[in-house]
C-alpha positions as a printed NumPy array, in Angstrom:
array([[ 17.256, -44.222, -54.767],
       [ 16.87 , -40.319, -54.118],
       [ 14.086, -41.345, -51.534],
       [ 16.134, -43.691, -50.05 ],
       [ 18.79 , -41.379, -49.551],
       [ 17.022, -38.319, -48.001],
       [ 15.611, -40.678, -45.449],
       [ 19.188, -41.607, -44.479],
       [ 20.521, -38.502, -44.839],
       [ 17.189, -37.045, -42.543],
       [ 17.646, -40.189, -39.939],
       [ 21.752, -39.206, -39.429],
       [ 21.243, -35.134, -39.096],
       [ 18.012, -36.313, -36.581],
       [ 20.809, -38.608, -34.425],
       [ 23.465, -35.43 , -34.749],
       [ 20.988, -33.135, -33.22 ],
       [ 19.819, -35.546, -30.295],
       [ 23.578, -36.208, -29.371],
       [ 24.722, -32.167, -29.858],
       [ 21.57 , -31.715, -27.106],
       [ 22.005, -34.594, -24.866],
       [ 25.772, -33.113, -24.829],
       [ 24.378, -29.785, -23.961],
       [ 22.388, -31.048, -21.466],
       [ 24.821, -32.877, -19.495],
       [ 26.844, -29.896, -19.537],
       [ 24.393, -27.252, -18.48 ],
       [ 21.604, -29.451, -17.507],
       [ 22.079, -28.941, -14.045],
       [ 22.595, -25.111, -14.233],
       [ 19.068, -24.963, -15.954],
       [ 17.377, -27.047, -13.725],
       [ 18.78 , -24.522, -10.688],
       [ 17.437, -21.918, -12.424],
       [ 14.164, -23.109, -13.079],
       [ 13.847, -23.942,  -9.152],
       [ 15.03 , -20.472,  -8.44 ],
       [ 13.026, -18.906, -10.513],
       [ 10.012, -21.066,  -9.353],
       [ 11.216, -19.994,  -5.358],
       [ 10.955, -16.986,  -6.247],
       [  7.714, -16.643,  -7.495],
       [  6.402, -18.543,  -5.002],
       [  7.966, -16.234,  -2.212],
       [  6.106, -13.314,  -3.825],
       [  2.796, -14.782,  -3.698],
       [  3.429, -15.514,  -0.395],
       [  4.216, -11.955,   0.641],
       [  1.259, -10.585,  -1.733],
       [ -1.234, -13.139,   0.457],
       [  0.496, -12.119,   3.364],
       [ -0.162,  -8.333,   2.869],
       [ -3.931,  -8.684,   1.723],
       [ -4.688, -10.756,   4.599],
       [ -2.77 ,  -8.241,   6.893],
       [ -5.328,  -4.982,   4.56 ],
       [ -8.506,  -7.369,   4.724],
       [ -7.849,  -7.726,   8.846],
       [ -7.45 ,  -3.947,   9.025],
       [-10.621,  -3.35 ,   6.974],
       [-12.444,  -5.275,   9.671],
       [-11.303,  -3.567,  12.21 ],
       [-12.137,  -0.258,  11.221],
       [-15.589,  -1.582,   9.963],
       [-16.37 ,  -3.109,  13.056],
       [-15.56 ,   0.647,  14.545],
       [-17.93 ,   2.304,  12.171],
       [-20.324,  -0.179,  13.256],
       [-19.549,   0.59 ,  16.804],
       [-20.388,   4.58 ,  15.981],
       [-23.41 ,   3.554,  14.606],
       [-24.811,   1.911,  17.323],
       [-23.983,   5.048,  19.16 ],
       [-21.187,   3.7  ,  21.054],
       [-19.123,   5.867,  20.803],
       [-16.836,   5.406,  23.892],
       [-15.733,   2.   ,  22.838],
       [-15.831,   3.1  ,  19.175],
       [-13.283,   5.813,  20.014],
       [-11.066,   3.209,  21.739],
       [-11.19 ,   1.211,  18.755],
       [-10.306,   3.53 ,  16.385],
       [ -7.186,   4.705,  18.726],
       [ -6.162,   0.762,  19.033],
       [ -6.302,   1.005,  14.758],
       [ -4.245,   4.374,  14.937],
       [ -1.515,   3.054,  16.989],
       [ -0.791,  -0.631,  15.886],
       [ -3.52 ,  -1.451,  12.847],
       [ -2.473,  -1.755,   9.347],
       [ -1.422,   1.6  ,   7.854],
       [ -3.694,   2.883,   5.654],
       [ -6.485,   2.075,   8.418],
       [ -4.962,   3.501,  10.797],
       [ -4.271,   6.981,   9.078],
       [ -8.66 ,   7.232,   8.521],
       [ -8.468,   5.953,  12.614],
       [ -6.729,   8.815,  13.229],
       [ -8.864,  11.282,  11.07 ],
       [-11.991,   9.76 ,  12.972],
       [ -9.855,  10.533,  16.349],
       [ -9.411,  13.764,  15.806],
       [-13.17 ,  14.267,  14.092],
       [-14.331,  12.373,  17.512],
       [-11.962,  15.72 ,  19.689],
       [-13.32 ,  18.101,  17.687],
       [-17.009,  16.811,  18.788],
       [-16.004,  16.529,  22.266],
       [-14.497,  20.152,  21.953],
       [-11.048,  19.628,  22.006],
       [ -9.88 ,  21.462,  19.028],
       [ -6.172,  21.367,  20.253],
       [ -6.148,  17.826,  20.664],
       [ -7.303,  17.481,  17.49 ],
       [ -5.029,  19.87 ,  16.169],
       [ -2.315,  18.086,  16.964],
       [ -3.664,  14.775,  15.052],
       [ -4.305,  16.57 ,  11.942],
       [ -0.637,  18.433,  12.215],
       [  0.926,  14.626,  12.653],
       [ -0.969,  13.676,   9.835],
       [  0.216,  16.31 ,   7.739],
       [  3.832,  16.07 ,   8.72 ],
       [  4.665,  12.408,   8.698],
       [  1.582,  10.36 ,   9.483],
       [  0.807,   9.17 ,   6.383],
       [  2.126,   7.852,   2.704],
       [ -1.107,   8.93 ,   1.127],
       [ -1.105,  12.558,  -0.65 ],
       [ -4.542,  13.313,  -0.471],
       [ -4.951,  12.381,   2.965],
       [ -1.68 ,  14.518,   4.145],
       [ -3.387,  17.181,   2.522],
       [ -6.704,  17.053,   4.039],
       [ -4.916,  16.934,   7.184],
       [ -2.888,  20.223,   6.394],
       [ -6.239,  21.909,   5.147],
       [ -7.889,  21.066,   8.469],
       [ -5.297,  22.354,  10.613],
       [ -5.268,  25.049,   9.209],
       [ -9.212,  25.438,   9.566],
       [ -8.776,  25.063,  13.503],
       [ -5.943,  27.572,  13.163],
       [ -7.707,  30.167,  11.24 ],
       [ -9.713,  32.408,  13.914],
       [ -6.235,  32.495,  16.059],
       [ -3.264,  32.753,  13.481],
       [ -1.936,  35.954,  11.797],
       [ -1.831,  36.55 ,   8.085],
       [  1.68 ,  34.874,   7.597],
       [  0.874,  31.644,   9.569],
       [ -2.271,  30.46 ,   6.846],
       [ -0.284,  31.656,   3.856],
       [  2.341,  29.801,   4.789],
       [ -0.233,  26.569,   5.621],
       [ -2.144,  26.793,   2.331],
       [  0.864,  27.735,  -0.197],
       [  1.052,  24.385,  -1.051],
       [ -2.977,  23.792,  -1.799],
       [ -2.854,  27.157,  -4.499],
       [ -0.199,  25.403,  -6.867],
       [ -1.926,  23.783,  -9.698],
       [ -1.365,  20.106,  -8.84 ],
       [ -3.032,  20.04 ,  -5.488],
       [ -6.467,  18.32 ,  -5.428],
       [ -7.412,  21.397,  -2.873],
       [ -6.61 ,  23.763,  -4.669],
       [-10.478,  24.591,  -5.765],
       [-10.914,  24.964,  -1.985]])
């Protein structure tokens, strides 16, 4: 009889908990379901925009490639061009190194001003990249150093004697 029993009473708590969450789920059935799509939209969305930005880096990438390529071949009029057309509306990253080329490409051509003022825009607000704002700073002041006072390059290499800066060696 005891077997008998605990089967019964097993089969009745079983049917309890089915109706408890078939009540639960007609009252917040619907709110989980929105969730779940939500949460679903959402993820999607981001992969989107992930895709969407490493397509937009791996287009850059070939642009300035195709550049280096150009200034290998010894091109360098139409590698120049290139690498201002990456500077002004390429992805950002590329077009900060387009810009260091740019003003690498004056400096051949002897125009240390005009590359002066690329490696001063660089160092001011051309770029997100720390390292690369730096370098900038440290070669403006390199172009300034036969022609500014004592004042001017303490002032422009301050920042690269603090113990953080990746210069700071230099």
């Amino acid at each position: 009889m005891v077997d008998k029993n605990d089967a019964l009473l097993r089969e009745v708590d079983e049917e309890l908990r089915r109706e408890q969450m078939e009540k639960l789920w007609e009252k917040y059935g619907t709110y989980i379901l929105g969730a779940a799509a939500l949460f679903l939209a959402l993820v999607g969305g981001y992969k989107f925009m992930e895709s969407r930005k490493i397509q937009a880096a791996q287009a850059g990438g070939a642009q300035y490639e195709a550049a280096l390529e150009l200034v290998k071949a010894g091109k360098t009029d139409d590698a120049q061009k290139a690498f201002e057309a990456i500077a002004q509306n390429g992805h950002k990253g590329y077009g900060a190194l387009a810009e260091l080329q740019v003003a690498g490409a004056a400096l051949k051509a002897g125009k240390p001003q005009d590359a002066l003022a690329i490696f001063e825009k660089l160092a001011t607000n051309g770029t997100k990249d720390p390292y690369l704002k730096s370098f900038a700073s440290l070669q403006a002041a390199a172009l300034r150093l036969g022609e500014a006072d004592f004042t001017e390059m303490q002032n422009r290499l301050n920042e690269k004697d603090n113990g953080t800066s990746a210069w700071r060696l230099t």
